[in-house]
C-alpha positions as CSV (number, residue, x, y, z in Angstrom):
1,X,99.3,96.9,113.8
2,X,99.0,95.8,109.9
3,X,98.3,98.8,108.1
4,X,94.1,99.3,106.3
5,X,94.3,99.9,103.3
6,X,91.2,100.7,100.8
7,X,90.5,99.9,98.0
8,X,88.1,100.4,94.7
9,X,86.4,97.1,93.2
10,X,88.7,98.1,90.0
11,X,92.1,98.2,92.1
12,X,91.5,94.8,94.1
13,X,92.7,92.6,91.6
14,X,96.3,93.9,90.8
15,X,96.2,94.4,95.0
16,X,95.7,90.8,95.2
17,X,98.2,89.8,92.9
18,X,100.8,91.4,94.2
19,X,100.2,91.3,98.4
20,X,98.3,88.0,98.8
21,X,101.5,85.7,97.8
22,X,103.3,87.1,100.4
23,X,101.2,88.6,103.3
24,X,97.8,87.3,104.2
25,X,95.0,89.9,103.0
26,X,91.7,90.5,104.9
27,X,88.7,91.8,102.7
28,X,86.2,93.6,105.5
29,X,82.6,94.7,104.9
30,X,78.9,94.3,105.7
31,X,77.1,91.4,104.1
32,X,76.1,90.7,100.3
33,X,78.8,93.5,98.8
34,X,80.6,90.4,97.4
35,X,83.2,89.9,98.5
36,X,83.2,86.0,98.7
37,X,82.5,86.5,94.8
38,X,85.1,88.4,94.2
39,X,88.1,86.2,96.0
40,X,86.3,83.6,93.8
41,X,86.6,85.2,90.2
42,X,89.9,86.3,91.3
43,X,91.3,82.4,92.1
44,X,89.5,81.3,89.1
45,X,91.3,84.0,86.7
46,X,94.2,82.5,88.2
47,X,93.0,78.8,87.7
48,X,93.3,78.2,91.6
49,X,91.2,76.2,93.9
50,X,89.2,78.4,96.2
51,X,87.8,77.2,99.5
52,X,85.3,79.6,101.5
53,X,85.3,79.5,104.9
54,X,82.7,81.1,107.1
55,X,84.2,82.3,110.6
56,X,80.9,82.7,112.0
57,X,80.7,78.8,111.8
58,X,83.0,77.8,112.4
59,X,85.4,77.1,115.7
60,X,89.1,77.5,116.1
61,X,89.6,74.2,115.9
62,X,88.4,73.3,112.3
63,X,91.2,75.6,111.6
64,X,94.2,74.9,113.3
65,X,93.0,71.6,114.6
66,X,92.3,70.2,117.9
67,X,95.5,70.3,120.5
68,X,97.5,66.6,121.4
């Protein structure tokens, strides 16, 4: 099991910078705390593209595409 780890809004950022190259990172919570927002700052500080993806519309297939 990948460990939880929690975090304050102030500690996400040097988090980020030091996991997210090299382990995917999951940002969990209820609706509208922003976290979409704050992946997006976070690429933008960094001058990277940032693409938001909504699970909940999505299917598996528009993410690993469809089987041959």
């Amino acid at each position: 099991m990948t460990p939880q780890t929690t975090l304050s809004i102030q500690q996400v950022g040097t988090f980020l910078l030091q996991v997210a190259p090299v382990r995917p990172v999951f940002i969990w919570g209820p609706p509208g705390i922003g976290k979409s927002s704050l992946v997006e700052q976070f690429a933008q500080d960094l001058g990277l593209e940032c693409v938001s993806l909504l699970g909940s519309q999505l299917a598996l297939e528009d993410l690993i595409g469809i089987p041959t």
